[in-house]
C-alpha positions in Angstrom: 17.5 0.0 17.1 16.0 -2.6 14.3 18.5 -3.3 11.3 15.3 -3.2 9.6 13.7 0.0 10.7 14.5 3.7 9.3 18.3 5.5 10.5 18.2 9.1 11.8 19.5 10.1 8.5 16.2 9.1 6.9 17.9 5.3 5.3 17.2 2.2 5.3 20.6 0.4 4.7 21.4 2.3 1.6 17.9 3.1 0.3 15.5 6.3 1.0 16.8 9.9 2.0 15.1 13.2 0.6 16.0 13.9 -2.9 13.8 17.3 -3.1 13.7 20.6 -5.4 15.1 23.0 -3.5 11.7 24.7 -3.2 10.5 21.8 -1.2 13.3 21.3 1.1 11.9 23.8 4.2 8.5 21.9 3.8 10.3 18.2 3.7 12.9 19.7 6.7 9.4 21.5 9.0 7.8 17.6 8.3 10.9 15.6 9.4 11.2 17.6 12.4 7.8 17.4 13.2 6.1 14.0 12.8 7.4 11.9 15.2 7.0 14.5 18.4 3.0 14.8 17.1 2.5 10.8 16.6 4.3 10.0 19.5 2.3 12.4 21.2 -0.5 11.3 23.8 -3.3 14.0 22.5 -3.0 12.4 18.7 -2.4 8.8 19.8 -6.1 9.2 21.9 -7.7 11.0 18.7 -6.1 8.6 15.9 -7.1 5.2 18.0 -10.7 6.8 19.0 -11.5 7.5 14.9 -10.0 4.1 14.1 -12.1 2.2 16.5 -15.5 4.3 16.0 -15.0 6.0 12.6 -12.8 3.5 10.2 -14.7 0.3 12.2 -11.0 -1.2 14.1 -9.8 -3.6 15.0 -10.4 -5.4 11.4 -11.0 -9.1 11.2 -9.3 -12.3 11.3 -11.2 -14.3 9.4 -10.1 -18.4 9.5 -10.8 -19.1 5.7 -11.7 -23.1 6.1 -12.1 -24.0 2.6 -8.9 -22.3 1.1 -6.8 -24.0 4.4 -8.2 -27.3 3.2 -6.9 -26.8 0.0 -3.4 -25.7 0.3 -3.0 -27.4 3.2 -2.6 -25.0 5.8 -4.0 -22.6 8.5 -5.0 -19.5 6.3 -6.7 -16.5 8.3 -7.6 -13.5 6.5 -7.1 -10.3 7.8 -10.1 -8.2 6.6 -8.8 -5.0 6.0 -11.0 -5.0 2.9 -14.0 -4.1 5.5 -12.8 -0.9 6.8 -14.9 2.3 6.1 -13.9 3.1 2.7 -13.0 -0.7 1.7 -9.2 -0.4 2.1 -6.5 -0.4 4.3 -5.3 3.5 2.8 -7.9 5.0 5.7 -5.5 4.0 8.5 -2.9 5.9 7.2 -5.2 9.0 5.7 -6.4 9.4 9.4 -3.6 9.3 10.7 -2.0 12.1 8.1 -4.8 14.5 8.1 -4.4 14.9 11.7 -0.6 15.8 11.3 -1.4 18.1 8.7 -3.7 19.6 11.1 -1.6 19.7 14.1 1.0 21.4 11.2 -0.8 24.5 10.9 -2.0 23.1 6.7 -5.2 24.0 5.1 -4.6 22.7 1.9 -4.4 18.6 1.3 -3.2 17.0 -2.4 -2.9 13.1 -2.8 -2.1 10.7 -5.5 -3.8 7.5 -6.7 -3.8 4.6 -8.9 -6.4 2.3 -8.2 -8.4 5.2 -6.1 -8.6 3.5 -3.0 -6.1 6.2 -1.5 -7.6 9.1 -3.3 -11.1 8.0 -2.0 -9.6 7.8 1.9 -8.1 11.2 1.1 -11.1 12.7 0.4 -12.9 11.2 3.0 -10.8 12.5 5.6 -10.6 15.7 4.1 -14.2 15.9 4.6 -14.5 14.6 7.9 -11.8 17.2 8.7 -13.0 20.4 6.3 -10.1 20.7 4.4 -9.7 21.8 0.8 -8.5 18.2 -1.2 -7.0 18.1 -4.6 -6.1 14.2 -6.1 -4.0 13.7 -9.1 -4.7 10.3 -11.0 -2.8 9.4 -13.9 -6.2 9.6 -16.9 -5.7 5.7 -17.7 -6.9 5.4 -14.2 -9.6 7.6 -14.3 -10.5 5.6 -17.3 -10.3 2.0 -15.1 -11.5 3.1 -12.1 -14.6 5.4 -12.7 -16.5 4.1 -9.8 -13.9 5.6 -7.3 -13.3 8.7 -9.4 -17.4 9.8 -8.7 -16.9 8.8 -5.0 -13.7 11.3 -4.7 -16.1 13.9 -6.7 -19.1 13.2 -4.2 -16.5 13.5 -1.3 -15.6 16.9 -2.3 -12.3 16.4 -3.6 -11.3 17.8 -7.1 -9.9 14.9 -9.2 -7.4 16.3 -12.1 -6.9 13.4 -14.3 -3.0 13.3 -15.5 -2.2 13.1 -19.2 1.8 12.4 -19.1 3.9 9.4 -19.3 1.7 6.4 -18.8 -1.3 7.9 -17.3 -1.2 5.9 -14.5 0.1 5.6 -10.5 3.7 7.4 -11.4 2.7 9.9 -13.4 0.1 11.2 -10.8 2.8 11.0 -8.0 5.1 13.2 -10.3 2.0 15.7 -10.9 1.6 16.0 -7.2 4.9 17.0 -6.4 4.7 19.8 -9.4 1.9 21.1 -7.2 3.3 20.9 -4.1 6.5 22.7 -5.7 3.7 25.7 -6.5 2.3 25.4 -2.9 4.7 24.5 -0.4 3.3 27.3 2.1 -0.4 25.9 3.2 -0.3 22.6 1.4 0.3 18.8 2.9 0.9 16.1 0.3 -0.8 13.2 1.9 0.9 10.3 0.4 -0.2 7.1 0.1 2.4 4.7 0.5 5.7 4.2 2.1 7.7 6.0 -0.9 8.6 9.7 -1.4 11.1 11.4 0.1 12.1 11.2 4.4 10.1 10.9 6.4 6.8 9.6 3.9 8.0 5.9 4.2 8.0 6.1 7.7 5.0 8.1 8.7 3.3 5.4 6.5 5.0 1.9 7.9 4.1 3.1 11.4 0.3 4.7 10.9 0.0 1.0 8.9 1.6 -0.3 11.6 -2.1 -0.8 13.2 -2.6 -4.1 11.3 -0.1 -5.8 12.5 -0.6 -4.9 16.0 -3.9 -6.1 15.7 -2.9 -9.6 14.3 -0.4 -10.1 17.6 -4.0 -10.0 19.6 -6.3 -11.8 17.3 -3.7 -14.8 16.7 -3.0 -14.8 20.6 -7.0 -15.1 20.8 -7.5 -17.5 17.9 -4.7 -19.9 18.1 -3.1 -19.6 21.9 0.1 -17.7 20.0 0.9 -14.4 19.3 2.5 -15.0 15.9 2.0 -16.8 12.8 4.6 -19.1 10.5 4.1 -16.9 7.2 3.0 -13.5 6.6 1.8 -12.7 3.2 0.8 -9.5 1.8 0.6 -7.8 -1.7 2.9 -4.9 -2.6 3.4 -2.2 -4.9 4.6 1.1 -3.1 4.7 -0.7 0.1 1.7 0.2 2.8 -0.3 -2.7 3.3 2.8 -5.1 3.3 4.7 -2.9 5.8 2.0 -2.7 8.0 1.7 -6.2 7.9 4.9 -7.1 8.5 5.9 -3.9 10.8 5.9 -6.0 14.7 6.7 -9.0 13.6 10.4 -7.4 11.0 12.8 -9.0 14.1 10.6 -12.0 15.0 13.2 -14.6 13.3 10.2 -17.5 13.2 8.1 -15.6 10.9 8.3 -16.3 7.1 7.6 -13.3 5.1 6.0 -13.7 1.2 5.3 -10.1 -0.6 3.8 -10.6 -4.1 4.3 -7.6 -6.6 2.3 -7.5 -10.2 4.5 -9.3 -12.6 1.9 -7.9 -15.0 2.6 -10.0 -18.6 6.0 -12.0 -17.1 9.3 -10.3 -15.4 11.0 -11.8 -18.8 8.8 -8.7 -20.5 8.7 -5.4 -21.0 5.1 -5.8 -19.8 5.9 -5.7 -15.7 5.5 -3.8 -12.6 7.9 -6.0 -10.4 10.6 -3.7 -9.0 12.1 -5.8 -6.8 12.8 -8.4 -9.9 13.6 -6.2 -12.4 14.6 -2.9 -10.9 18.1 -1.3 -9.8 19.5 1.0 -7.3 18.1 4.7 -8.6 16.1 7.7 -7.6 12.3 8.0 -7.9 9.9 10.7 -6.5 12.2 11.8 -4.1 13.8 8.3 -2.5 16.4 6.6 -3.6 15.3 2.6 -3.9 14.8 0.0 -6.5 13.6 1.3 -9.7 12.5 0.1 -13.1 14.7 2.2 -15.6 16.8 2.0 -18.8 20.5 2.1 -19.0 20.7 6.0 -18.8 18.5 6.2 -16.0 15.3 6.9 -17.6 12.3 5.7 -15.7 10.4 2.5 -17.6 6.9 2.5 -17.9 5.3 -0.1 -15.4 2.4 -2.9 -16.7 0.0 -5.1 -14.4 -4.3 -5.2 -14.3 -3.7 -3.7 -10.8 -4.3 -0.3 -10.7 -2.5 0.1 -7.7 0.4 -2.1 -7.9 1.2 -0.1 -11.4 4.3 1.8 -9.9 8.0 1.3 -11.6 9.4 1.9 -7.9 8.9 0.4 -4.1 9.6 1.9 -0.6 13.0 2.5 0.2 12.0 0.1 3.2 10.9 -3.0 1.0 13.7 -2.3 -1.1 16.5 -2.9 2.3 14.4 -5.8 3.6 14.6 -7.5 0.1 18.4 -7.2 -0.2 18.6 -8.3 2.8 16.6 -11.6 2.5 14.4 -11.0 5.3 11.5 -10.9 2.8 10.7 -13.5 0.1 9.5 -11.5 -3.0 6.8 -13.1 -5.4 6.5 -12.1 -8.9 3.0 -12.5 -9.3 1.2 -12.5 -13.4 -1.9 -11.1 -14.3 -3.8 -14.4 -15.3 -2.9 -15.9 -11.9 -4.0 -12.4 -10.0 -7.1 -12.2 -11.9 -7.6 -16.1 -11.3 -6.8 -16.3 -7.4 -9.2 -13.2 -6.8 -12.2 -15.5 -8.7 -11.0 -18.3 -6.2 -11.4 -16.5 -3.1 -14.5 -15.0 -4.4 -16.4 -19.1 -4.7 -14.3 -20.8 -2.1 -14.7 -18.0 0.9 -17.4 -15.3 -0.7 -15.1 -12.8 -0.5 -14.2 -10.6 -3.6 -11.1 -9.4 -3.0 -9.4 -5.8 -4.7 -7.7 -7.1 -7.6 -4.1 -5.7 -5.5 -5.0 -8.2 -2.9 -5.7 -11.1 -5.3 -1.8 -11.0 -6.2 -1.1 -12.1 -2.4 -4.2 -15.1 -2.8 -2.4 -16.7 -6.0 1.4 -16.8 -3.9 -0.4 -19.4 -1.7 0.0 -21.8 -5.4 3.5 -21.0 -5.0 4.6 -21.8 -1.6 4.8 -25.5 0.5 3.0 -25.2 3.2 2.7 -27.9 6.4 -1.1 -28.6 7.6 0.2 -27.2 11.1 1.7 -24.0 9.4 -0.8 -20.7 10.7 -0.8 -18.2 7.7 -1.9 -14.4 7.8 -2.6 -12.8 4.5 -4.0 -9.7 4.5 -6.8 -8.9 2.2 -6.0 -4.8 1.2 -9.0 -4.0 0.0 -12.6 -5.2 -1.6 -12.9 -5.9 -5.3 -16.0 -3.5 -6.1 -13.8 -1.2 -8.0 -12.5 -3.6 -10.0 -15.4 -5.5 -11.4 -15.4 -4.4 -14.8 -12.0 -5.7 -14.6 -12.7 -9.3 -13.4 -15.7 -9.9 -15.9 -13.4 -8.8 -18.9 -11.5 -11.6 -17.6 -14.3 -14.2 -16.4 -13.2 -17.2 -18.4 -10.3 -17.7 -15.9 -13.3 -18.8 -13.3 -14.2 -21.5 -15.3 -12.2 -24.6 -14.2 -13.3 -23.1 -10.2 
């Protein structure tokens, strides 16, 4: 087995396990035992890979961005995962969930959500599949993200904005599990990234595992090789960056470059990177890397990304930084917000403003012309337009 993949206690090195209310402990035990015999199973393999395909629009692109390689000196290709049916990469793992809550015997789906992108591949599913769907969003959210608030409403889905803590990604992960403590019986809590308690940051890394997969074939198509010299993918909780990274973890010749939302500087109060500025602690259920004070009281997390805006990271990321197998970028809000106007005029892409923190680590690695780069675009910037024209004087040197 991978030094880098999950043990059968539910770890990764010294990071994850299932640190659950009592209440929850039969639902968290029925999952663990569950999940892998289902998605290992050959009736939900042929059902997840036939929605993938005809439903979320699989495989997604590889896209070889010519005027960004000219510039930093390089062979970029973009994985396009902002052009899956519902503009993220969250739907590959949503699919994949609702059809294990399914195969559970659950009626009754709750999600959380930052940025929305999750809450709004929630719902979908949920109404592909009939299922009741309940999403908790912390209210500074629903404030920032409108636009994905009145698709979850459209999809069905009840949206109850959260009015704790910082309003934001954490606080609506902490409101879910109250509900889920109220309704372990019927209810699945379909998370959205790989954190939470055993076996979440599993299920997650291996139903995102699809992107990866995918850029094995397109690279062998594209460039005569199966794998590139640097992955590069945003991260916040952890799923687009582990399914990124997820076939290639043991494959010694590939560089790997996660950038988290340094928000206003790691030398500030005013941050979201964990992996900087976090230590060993217990959050939602995993123990990993969080951002706390010296008595263990959880600090409020600050970037422009709605989705990166978590104080914690998977209990996977967490293992793989310690143990230097990934290079962890803190990346600020002025270069986020900068990068995503770059991609936008240099490739016509407008990329979710999570996915402009991995553009702007391109400024801060050395690349050789012959070096092929992946970076995976997580999702499309329409949610997050408001955001980028409060901010439009950084496009004017472009």
């Amino acid at each position: 087995m991978s030094k880098y993949q999950i043990d059968e206690n539910g770890f990764f090195g010294q990071y994850g396990g299932a640190y659950v209310p009592e209440i929850l402990y039969k639902c968290v035990t029925e999952l663990q035992q569950a999940y892998r015999p289902i998605l290992e199973s050959e009736e939900f393999q042929r059902e997840y890979r036939a929605l993938l395909k005809d439903y979320v629009g699989r495989p997604s692109p590889l896209y070889h961005a010519r005027r960004m390689s000219e510039k930093y000196g390089c062979r970029l290709y973009l994985k396009r995962e902002d052009l899956n049916h519902t503009g993220a990469h969250k739907i590959n793992n949503t699919i994949g969930q609702i059809l294990l809550a399914r195969a559970m015997g659950k009626t009754r789906i709750i999600a959380e959500t930052g940025a929305g992108q999750h809450g709004v591949a929630t719902a979908t599913v949920c109404a592909l599949m009939g299922m009741k769907c309940e999403i908790f969003m912390g209210k500074t959210d629903v404030d920032r993200q409108h636009a994905n608030v009145e698709r979850m409403k459209m999809l069905g889905a009840t949206v109850h904005p959260v009015t704790t803590g910082n309003m934001t990604l954490s606080d609506a992960c902490s409101a879910a599990i109250r509900d889920w403590c109220c309704h372990p019986k019927d209810t699945f809590y379909l998370v959205g990234s790989t954190m939470g308690p055993h076996p979440y940051p599993d299920i997650v890394a291996r139903l995102q595992s699809i992107i990866s997969e995918e850029i094995r074939q397109q690279l062998e198509e594209k460039t005569g090789r199966n794998y590139p010299d640097y992955l590069i993918a945003c991260i916040g909780g952890g799923s687009n960056a582990a399914g990124t990274i997820w076939h290639y973890l043991d494959d010694t010749r590939v560089k790997i470059y996660l950038a988290e939302a340094g928000g206003e500087g790691i030398d500030t109060d005013r941050t979201a990177a964990t992996i900087h500025c976090g230590t060993e602690g217990i959050i939602h259920g995993a123990r990993t890397l969080v951002m706390q004070t010296d008595d263990g009281q959880i600090r409020e997390a600050f970037t422009v990304s709605a989705g990166l805006d978590y104080p914690g990271i998977g209990p996977m990321h967490a293992w793989l930084a310690q143990l230097g197998r990934t290079n962890v970028l803190a990346v600020n809000d002025d270069e986020a917000l900068a990068a995503g106007y770059e991609l936008t005029r240099m490739e016509g892409i407008i990329p979710a403003i999570e996915s402009a923190h991995a553009i702007a680590a391109l400024k801060k690695i050395n690349f050789r012309p012959e070096d092929i780069v992946v970076l995976t675009v997580s999702g499309r910037g329409d949610k997050d337009i408001p955001t980028y024209l409060n901010h439009k004087n950084l496009a004017k040197n472009l």
